[in-house]
C-alpha positions in Angstrom: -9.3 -76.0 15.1 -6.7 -78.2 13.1 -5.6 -81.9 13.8 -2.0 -80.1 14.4 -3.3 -77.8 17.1 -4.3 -80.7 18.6 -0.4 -82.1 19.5 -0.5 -79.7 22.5 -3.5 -81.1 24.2 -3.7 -81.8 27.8 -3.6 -84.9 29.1 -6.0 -84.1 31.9 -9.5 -84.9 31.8 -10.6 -80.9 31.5 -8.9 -77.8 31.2 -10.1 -74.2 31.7 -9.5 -71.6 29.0 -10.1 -67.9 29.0 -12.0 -66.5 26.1 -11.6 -63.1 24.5 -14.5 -60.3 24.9 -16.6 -58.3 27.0 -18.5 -61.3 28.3 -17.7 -63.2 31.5 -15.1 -65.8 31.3 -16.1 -70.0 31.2 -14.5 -73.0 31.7 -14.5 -75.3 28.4 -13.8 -78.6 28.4 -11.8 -81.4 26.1 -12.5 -85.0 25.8 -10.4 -87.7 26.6 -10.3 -91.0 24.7 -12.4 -93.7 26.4 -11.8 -97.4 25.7 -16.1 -97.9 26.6 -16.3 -96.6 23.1 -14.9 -99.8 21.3 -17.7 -101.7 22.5 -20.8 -99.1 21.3 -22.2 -100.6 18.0 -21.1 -98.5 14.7 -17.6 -97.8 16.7 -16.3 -101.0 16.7 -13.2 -100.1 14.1 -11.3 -97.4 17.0 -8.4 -98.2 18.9 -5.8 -96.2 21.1 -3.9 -93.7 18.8 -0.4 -93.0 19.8 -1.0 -89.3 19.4 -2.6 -89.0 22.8 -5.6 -89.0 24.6 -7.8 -86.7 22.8 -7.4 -89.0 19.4 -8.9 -92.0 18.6 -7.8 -94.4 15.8 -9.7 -95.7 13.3 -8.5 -99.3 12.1 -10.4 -99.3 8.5 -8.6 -95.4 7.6 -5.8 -95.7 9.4 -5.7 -92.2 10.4 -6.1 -90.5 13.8 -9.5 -89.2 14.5 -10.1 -86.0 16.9 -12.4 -86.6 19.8 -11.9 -83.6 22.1 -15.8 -82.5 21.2 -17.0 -86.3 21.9 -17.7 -89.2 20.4 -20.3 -87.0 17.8 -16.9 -86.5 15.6 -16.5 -90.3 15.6 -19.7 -90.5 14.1 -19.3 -88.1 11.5 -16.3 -89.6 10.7 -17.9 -92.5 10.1 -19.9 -90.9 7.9 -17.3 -89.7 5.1 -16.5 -90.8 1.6 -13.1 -92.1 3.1 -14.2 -94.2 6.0 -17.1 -95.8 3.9 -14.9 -96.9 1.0 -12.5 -98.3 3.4 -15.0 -100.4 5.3 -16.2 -101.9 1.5 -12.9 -102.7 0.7 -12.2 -104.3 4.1 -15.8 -106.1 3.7 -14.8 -107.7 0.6 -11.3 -109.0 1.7 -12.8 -110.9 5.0 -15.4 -112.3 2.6 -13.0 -113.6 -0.2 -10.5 -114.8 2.8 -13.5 -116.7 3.8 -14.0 -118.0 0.7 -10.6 -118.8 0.1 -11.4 -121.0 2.9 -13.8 -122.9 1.9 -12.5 -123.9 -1.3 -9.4 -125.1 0.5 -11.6 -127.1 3.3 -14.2 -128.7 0.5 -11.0 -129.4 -2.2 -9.2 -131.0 0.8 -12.3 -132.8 1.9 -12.9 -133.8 -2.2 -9.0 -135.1 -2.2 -10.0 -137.1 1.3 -12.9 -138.8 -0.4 -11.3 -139.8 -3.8 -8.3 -141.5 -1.9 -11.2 -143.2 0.0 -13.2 -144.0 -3.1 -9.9 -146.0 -4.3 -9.1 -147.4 -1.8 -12.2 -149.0 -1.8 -12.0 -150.1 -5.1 -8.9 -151.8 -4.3 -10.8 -153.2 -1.1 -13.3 -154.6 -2.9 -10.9 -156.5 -5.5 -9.0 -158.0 -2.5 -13.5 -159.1 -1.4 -13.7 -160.5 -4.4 -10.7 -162.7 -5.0 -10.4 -163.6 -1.2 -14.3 -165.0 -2.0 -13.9 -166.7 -6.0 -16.5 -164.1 -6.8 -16.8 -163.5 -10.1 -16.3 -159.6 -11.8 -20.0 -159.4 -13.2 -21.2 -158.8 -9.7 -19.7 -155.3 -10.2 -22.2 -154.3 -12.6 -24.7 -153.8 -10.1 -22.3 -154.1 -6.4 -22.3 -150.4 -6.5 -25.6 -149.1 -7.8 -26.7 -151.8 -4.6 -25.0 -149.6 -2.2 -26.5 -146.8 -3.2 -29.8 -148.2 -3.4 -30.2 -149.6 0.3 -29.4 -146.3 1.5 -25.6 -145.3 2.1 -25.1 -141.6 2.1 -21.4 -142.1 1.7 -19.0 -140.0 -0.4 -17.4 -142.5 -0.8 -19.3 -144.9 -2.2 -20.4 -142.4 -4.8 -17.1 -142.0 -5.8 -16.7 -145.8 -6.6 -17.5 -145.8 -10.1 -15.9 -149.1 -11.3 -17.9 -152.0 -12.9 -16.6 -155.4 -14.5 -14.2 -153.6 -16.9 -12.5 -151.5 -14.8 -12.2 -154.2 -12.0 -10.7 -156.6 -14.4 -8.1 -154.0 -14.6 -7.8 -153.5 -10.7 -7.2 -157.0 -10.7 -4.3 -157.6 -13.4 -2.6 -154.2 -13.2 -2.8 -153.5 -9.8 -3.1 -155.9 -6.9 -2.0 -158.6 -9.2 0.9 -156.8 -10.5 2.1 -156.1 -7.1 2.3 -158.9 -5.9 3.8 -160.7 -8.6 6.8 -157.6 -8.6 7.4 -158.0 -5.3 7.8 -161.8 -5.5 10.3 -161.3 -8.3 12.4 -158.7 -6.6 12.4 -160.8 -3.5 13.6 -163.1 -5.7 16.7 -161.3 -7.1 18.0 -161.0 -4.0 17.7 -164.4 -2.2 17.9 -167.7 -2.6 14.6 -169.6 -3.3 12.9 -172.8 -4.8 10.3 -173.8 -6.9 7.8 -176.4 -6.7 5.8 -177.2 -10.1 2.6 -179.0 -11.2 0.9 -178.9 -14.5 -2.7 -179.9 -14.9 -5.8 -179.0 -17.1 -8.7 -177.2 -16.6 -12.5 -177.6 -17.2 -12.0 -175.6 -20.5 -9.3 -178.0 -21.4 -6.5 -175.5 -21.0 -3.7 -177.0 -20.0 -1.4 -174.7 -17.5 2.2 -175.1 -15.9 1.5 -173.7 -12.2 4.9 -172.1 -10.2 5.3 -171.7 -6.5 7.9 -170.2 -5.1 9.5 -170.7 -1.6 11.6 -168.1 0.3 13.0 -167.0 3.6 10.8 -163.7 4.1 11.3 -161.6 7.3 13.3 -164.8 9.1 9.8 -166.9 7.8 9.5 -169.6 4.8 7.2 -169.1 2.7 4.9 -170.4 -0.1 3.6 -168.0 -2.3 2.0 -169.0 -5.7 4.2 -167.4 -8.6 2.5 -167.4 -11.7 0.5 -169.7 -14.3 1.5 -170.2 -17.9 -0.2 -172.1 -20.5 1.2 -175.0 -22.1 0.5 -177.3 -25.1 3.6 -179.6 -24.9 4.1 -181.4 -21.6 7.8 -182.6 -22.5 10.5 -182.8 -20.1 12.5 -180.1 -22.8 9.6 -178.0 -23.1 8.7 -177.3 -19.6 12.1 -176.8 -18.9 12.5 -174.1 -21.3 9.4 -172.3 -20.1 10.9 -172.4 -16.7 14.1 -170.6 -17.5 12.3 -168.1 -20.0 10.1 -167.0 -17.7 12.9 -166.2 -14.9 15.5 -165.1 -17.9 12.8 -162.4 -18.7 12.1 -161.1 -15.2 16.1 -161.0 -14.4 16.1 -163.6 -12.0 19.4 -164.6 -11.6 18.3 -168.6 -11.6 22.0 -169.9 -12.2 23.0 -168.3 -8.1 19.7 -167.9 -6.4 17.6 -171.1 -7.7 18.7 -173.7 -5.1 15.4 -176.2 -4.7 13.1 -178.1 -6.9 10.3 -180.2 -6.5 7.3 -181.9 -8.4 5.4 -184.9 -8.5 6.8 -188.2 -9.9 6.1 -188.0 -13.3 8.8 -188.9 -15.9 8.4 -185.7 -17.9 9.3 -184.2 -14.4 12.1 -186.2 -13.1 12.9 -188.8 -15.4 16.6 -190.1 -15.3 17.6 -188.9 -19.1 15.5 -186.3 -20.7 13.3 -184.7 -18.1 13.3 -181.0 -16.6 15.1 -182.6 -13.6 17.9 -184.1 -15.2 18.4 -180.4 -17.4 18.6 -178.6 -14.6 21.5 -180.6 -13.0 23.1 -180.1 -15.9 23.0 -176.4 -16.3 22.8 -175.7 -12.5 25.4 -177.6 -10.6 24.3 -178.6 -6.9 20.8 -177.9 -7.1 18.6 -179.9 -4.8 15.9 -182.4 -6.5 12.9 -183.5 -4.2 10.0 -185.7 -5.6 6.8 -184.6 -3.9 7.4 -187.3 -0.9 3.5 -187.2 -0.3 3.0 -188.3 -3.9 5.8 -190.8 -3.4 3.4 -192.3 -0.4 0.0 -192.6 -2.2 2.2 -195.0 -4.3 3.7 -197.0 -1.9 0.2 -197.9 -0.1 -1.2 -198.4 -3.7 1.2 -200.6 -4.6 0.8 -202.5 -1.6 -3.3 -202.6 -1.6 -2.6 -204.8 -4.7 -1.3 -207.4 -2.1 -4.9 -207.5 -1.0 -8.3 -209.4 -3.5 -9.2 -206.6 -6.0 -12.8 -207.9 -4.1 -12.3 -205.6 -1.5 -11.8 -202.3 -3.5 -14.6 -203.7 -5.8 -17.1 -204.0 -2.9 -16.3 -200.5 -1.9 -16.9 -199.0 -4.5 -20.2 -201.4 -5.6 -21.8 -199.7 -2.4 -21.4 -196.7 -3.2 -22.6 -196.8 -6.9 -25.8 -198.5 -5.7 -26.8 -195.2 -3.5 -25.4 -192.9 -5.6 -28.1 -191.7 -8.4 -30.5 -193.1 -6.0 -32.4 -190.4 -3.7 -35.0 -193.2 -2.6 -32.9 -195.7 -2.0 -30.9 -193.5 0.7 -34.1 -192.5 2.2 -35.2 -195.8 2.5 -31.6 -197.1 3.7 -31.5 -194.2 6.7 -34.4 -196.6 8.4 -32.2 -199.5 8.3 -29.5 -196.9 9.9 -31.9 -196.3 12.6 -32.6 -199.7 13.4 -29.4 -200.8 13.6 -28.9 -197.4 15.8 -25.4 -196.5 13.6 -25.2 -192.7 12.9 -27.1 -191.3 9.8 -24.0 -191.1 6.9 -23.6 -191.2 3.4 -21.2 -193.9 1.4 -18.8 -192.3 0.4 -16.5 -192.8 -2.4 -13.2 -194.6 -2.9 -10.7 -192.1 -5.3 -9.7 -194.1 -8.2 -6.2 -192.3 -8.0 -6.1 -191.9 -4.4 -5.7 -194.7 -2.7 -4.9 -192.8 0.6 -8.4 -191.3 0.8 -9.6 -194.9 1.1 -9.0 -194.9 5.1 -12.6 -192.5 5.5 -13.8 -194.8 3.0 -13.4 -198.0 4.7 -14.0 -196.9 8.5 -17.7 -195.6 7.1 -17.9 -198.8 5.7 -17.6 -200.8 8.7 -19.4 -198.1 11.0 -22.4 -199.1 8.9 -22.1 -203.0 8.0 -24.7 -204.4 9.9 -27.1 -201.5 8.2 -25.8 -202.2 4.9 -26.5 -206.0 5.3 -29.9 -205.5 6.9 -30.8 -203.1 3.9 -29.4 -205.8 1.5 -30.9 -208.4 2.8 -34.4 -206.2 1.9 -33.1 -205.2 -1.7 -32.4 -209.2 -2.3 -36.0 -210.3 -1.7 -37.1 -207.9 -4.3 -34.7 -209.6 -6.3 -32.2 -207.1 -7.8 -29.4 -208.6 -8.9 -26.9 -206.0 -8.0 -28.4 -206.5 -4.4 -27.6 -209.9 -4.5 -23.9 -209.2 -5.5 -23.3 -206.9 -2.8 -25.2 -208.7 0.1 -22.6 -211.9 -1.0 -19.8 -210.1 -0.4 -21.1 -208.5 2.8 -21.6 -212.3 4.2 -18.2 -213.3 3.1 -16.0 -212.8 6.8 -12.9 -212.3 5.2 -14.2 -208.9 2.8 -14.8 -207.5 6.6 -11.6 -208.6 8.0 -9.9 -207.3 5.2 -11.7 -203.9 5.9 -10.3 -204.0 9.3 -6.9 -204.5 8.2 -7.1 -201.5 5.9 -8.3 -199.4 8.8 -5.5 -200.5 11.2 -2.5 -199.6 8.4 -3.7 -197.2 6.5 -3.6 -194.1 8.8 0.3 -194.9 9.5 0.6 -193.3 5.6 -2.0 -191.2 6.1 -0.9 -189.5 9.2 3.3 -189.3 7.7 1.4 -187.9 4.4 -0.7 -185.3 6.3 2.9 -184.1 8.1 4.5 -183.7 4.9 1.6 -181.4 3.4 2.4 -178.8 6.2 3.3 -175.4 5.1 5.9 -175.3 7.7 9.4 -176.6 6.7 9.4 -180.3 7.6 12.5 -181.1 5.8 14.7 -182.0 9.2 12.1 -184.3 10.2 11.6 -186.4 6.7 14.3 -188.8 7.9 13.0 -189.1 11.4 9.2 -189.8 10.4 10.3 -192.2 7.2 12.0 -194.3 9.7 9.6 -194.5 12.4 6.7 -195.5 10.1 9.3 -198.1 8.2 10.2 -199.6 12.1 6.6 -199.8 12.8 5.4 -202.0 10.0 8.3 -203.9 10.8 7.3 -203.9 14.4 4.2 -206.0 13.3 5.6 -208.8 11.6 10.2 -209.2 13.1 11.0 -210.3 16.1 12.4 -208.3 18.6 15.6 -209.1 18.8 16.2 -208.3 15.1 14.1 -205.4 15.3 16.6 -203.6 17.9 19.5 -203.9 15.7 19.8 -200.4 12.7 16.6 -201.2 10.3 18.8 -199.9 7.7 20.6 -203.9 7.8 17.1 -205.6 8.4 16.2 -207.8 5.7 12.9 -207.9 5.8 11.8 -210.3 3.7 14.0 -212.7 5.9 11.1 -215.7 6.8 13.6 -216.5 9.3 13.3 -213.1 11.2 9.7 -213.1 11.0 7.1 -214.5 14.2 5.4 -217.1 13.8 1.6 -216.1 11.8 -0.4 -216.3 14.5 1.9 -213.8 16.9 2.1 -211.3 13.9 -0.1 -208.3 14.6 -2.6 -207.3 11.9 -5.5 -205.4 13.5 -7.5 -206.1 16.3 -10.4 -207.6 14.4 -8.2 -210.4 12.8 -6.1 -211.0 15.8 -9.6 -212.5 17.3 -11.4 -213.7 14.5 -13.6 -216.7 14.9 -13.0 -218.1 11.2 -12.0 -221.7 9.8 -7.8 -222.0 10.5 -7.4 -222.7 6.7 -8.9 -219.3 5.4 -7.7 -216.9 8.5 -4.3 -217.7 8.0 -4.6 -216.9 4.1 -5.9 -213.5 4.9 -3.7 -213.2 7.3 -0.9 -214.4 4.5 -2.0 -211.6 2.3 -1.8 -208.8 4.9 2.0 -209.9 5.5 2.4 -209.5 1.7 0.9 -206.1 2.2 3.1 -205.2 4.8 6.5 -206.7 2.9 5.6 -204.5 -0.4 4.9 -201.2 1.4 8.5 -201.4 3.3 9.9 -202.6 -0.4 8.0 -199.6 -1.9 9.3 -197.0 0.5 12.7 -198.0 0.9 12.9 -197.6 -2.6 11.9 -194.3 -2.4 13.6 -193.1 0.5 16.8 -194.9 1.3 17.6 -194.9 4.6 21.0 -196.0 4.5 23.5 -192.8 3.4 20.5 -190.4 3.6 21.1 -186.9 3.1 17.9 -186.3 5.2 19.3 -187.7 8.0 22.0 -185.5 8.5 19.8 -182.1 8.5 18.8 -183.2 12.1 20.9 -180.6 13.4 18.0 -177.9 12.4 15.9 -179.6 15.0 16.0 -177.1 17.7 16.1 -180.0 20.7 19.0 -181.4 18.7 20.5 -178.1 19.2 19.9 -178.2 22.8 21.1 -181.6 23.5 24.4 -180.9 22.1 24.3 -184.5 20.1 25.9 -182.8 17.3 29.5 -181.4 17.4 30.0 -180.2 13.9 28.4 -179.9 11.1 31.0 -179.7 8.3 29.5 -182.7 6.7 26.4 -181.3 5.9 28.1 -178.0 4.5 30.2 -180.1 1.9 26.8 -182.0 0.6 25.3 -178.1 0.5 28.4 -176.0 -0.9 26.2 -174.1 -3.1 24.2 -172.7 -0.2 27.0 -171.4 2.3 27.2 -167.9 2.5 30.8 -167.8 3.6 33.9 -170.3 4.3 32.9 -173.5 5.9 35.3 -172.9 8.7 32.9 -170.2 9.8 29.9 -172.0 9.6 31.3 -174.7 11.8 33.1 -172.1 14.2 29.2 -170.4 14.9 27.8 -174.5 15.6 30.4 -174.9 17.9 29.6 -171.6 19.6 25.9 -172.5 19.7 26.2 -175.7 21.3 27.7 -174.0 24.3 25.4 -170.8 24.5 22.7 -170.4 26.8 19.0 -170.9 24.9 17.3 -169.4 27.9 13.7 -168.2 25.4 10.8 -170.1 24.3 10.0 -170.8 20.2 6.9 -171.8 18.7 8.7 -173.1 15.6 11.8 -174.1 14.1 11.4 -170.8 11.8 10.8 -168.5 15.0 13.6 -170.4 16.9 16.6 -169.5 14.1 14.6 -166.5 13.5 15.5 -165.7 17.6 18.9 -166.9 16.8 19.7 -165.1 14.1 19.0 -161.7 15.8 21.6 -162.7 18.7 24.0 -159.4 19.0 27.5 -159.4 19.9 28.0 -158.1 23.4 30.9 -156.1 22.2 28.5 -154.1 19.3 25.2 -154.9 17.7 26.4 -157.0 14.8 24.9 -160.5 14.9 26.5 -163.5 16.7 25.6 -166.2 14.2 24.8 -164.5 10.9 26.6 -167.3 8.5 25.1 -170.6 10.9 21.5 -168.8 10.6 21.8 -168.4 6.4 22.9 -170.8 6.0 20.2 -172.8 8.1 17.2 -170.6 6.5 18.8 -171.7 3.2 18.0 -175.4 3.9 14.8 -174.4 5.4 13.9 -173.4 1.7 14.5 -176.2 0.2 11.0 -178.3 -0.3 9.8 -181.3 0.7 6.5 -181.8 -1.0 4.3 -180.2 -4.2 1.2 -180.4 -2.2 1.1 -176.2 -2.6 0.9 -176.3 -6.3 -2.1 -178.8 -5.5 -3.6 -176.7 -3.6 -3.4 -173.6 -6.5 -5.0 -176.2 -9.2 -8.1 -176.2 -6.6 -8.1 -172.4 -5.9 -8.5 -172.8 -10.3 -11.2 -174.9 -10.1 -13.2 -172.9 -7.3 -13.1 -169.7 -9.5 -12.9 -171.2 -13.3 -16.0 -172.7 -12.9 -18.9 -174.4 -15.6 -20.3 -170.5 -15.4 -17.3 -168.7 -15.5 -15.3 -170.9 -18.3 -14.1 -167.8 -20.0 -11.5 -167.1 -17.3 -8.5 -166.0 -19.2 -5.2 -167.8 -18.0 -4.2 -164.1 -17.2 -7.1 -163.2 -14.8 -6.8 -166.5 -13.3 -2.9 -165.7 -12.1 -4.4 -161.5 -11.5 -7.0 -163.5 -8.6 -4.6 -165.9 -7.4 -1.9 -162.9 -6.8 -4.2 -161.1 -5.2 -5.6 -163.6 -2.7 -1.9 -164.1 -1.3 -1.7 -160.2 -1.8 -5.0 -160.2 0.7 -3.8 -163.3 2.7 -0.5 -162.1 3.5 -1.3 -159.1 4.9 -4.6 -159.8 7.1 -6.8 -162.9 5.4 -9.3 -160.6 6.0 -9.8 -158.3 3.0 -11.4 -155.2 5.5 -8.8 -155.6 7.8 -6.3 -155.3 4.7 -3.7 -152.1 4.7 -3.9 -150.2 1.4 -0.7 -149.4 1.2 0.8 -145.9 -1.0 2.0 -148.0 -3.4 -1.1 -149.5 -4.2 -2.6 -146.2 -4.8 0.3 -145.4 -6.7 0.1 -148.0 -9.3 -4.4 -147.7 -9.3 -3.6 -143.7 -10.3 -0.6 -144.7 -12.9 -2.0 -147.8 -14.5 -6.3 -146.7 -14.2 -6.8 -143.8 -13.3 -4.4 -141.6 -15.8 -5.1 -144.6 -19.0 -8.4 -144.7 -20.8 -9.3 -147.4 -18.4 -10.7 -144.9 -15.6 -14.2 -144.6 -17.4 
């Protein structure tokens, strides 16, 4: 029977059918489908046909398949030429699909772990600037990995030694960060703050940090290092505005702020970089480093005092210094005279403000350092003898007293002023106070009430009378001859007349411009002592975003709005004010007030950052790594602010696309990836 005769097959279970010829008729029976089948082994490929009952489908042949005699023609369909070939060819598809696969999963997994691999090279850069570690260590930093036992992928992929993480370094994480500074800086208003100084390979470099408003923040960020040979007021200058002409900073609009240290080549009245850049940027603000200004207004004023007294500091100290027994045998005169056990330390030729540790050591461990002296002298040393003279002679330790009673008041208004933070609205305030309170010691009251900007104080007739001037606690109740206690008590008045001399002539209190950016202080705000601030907008015209009017219109606005929030800076509190919306649509309420404002808050008050670069210089251009080029010097530096930044912690820090980006374009596709 044909599979065409089978289209009229009953759909019953069985059927009875009469068959020709003498013999007796019997019943014969058809098969039905049944979906049991599917699950015998061998017979997995049938299905439901849609030809009926008595058919089964075969998945592989995609035919239908007679069953009416039972499952036996399933089997020998199974069996033919057709139905093998088709199950070889479906055998081989499944497997190549699978393959297929695989070679996605494991290329996808491969992609996965070379991203990983570079962003760990990129990790370990940030580890080593963050640390001053030098790039040799990457000679053997993998091969150590793999060696204590990491199984990692990843770390097997890190194939970079000293070479390639040189290039990491300067073409990379360094890059980026130095572009982004510079496009930050095309855009906004910033200042710089400049320092040169000279290494321990005698290279001489011009160090630039940059200040900016970043994210409603100021900011610090070191800019770049260039080497000089000539130090003249014309040449720095020209470097300066070369290296922003090349990088299309638009200096002439955006450059608003400078500041450096004293130095005439710096800002000298005729022929200095300060005096060129008023004259080829109009209403640019000048600032000498006001915490350089101080160092010289207390050493000009320790002159006041013997030069015995800075002698016999520093006397004590070179006696111990090359001396490993004679500390040891000093620590038991510590221990009897029950004082703590503490080195000498060692008066700063240049920094007279790092004298204050000095001295309060000093007279923590007299009575030691005279009972050891005392020793030394019987064994008759000269130097001994020098030094145990001057430590019987009252006035040396009264003059040590003195020093530590005045010199924290510039130590703790030079500390404030080294602050990251802008400090700019507070210079006025602080310079004041510490002028009223040297004052305090030595004017009467009732002079002392009226403005210290009319004081004169070196008015005899203002003063008190010697012995109701205050000069430490120490002199005050000295036991000494009349005669020589009122001369040192003479030459500590002459200390205290120079240093008000030396700062007013620094910072003029009278007609300061410092004294009118009070307004930024956010209790100033609050208090409503201000009503407008138009006089501060004329001395800045350069920096107002928009007509004065407006600025003035957004004070007077402020003054009567409701500060209902909490700050924890003057940055966060005009950063709070600045995203104030307009209850009538989300523009913001004061947008020209709080440019303006972050536009002042740019402007610096102190070079102590570029100080601190020169030191991040020395910590990684050291005795053992002198070959530092001036290049990989600025590529680490970049970096660490890259690093700090972000996290300060280098394995907390985001790689971010661009990162990966710039590894592929400038390593990885450049002969540099071997």
């Amino acid at each position: 029977m044909s599979d065409s005769d089978s289209s009229s097959s009953s759909s019953s279970t069985s059927k009875s059918i009469s068959l020709p010829g003498p013999s007796k008729k019997r019943k014969v029976y058809k098969q039905n489908f049944k979906k049991e089948w599917k699950n015998i082994p061998g017979l997995q490929w049938i299905a439901n046909s849609r030809k009926g009952t008595g058919f089964a489908w075969c998945n592989y042949c995609k035919c239908d398949v007679k069953v009416s005699a039972g499952k036996t023609q399933l089997v020998k369909h199974s069996e033919t030429e057709k139905h093998v070939k088709a199950l070889q060819r479906a055998s081989m598809g499944k497997q190549s699909q699978v393959k297929i696969s695989q070679m996605f999963a494991e290329s996808s997994k491969k992609i996965s772990i070379e991203e990983k691999a570079k962003e760990g090279i990129i990790r370990t850069a940030g580890f080593l600037a963050e640390h001053n570690l030098p790039m040799n260590l990457m000679e053997h930093f993998i091969d150590y990995l793999n060696a204590v036992g990491t199984d990692s992928d990843i770390v097997k992929q890190m194939k970079c030694k000293r070479t390639k993480m040189s290039s990491v370094l300067q073409k990379v994480t360094g890059l980026s960060q130095e572009s982004w500074l510079l496009g930050l800086m095309r855009d906004n208003k910033f200042s710089i703050i400049i320092d040169e100084s000279t290494d321990n390979s005698c290279t001489k470099h011009l160090c630039l940090v940059v200040r900016m408003c970043i994210n409603f923040d100021i900011e610090d960020n070191f800019l770049t290092l260039i080497p000089v040979v000539e130090t003249t007021g014309a040449a720095l200058y020209e470097i300066l505005i070369n290296f922003l002409t090349e990088n299309g900073v638009p200096y002439k609009s955006n450059f608003i702020g400078f500041a450096s240290d004293g130095a005439s080549n710096m800002v000298g009245v005729n022929n200095s970089v300060v005096s060129r850049l008023r004259e080829n940027i109009p209403g640019i603000f000048i600032m000498k480093c006001i915490c350089h200004s101080f160092h010289l207004c207390a050493s000009y004023a320790c002159h006041k005092l013997p030069e015995e007294v800075e002698q016999f500091a520093r006397e004590v100290y070179n006696y111990f210094s090359n001396s490993p027994k004679r500390v040891e045998e000093y620590k038991e005169f510590q221990e009897f005279a029950n004082v703590s056990i503490s080195k000498i330390l060692h008066p700063s030729q240049t920094r007279w403000l790092s004298l204050e540790c000095v001295v309060k050591r000093l007279l923590n461990q007299y009575e030691a350092l005279r009972f050891y002296f005392i020793d030394q002298a019987s064994l008759k040393i000269s130097q001994a003898n020098i030094i145990l003279e001057k430590l019987n002679t009252p006035e040396n330790k009264l003059y040590l007293s003195f020093l530590s009673h005045v010199l924290p008041i510039f130590n703790s208004l030079n500390k404030l002023m080294q602050s990251e933070s802008p400090k700019i609205h507070v210079i006025y305030k602080e310079v004041a106070r510490t002028v009223k309170t040297i004052l305090d010691y030595y004017i009467k009251d009732e002079y002392l009430n009226a403005n210290i900007q009319n004081i004169d104080f070196k008015d005899p007739r203002l003063f008190f009378n010697l012995n109701d001037m205050y000069f430490s606690a120490h002199i005050n109740s000295a036991d000494l001859e009349k005669n020589r206690l009122d001369m040192v008590k003479l030459r500590c008045l002459d200390f205290y007349i120079e240093s008000v001399e030396q700062i007013l002539s620094r910072f003029p209190l009278k007609n300061s411009v410092f004294q009118k950016l009070e307004f930024l202080d956010p209790e100033v705000v609050k208090s409503r002592k201000i009503r407008s601030i138009s006089n501060v907008s004329m001395l800045f015209q350069n920096l107002i975003p928009a007509d004065m009017q407006v600025i003035d219109n957004e004070w007077l606005l402020l003054r009567n709005y409701e500060i209902n929030f909490t700050w924890k800076g003057i940055c966060d509190f005009w950063g709070k004010i600045a995203k104030i919306k307009c209850v009538e649509n989300t523009e913001s309420r004061f947008p020209n007030l709080s440019n303006f404002v972050f536009n002042l808050l740019t402007l610096p008050h102190s070079s102590a950052n570029v100080e601190r670069v020169f030191s991040q210089i020395n910590l990684n251009k050291t005795k053992q790594r002198n070959r530092l080029k001036t290049p990989m010097i600025a590529a680490i530096l970049h970096t660490k602010s890259l690093v700090g930044r972000e996290n300060r912690i280098c394995s907390n820090f985001p790689i971010g696309k661009d990162l990966l980006k710039k590894l592929n374009e400038q390593i990885y596709d450049s002969d540099e990836s071997e």
